[in-house]
C-alpha positions in Angstrom: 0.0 0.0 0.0 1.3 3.4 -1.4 2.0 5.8 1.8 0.0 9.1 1.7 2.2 12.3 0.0 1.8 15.1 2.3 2.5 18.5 1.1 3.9 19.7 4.0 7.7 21.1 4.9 8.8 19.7 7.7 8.6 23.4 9.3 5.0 23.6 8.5 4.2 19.9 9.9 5.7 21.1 13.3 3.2 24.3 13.4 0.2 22.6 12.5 1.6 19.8 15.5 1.8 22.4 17.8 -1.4 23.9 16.8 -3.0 20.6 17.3 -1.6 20.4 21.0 -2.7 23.7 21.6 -6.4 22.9 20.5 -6.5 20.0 22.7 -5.2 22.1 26.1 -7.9 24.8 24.6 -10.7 21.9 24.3 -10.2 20.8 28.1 -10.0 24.3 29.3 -12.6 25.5 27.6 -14.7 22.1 29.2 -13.7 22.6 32.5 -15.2 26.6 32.2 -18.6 25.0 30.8 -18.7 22.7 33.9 -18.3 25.3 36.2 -20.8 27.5 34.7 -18.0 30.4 33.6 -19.4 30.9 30.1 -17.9 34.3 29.5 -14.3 32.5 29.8 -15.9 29.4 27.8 -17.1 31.7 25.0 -13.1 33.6 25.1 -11.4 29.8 24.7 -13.9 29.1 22.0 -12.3 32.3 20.2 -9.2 31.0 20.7 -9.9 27.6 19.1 -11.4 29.5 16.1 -8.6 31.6 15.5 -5.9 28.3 15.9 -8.7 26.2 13.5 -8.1 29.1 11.2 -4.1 29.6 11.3 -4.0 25.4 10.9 -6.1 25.4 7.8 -4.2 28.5 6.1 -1.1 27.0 6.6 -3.0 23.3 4.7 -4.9 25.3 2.0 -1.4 27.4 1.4 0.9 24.2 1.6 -1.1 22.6 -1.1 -2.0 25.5 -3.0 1.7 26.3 -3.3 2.2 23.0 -6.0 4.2 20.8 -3.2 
């Protein structure tokens, strides 16, 4: 079985990784706010994670946009 190509740099890879681990310490703070009731700090972590789910996918829709 052929292995995916992915279009990423190596530099790119690693900021998308560390995106990704940021969403997921995001996600959990942003669950623990919702259990205690703090929605105002829920509804700030939530723009947070939109703004990360935004930088991730530029730098995806750039890489293979570019022709890699």
């Amino acid at each position: 079985m052929a292995q995916p190509v992915n279009p990423l740099t190596p530099e790119e890879r690693a900021q998308v990784l560390d995106i990704q681990d940021r969403l997921i310490e995001l996600f959990v703070y942003r669950g623990e706010a919702v259990e205690a009731g703090n929605q105002r700090r829920a509804e700030a972590l939530q723009g947070e994670i939109d703004e990360l789910l935004r930088q991730r996918d530029a730098i995806k829709i750039w890489a293979t946009a570019d022709g890699k």
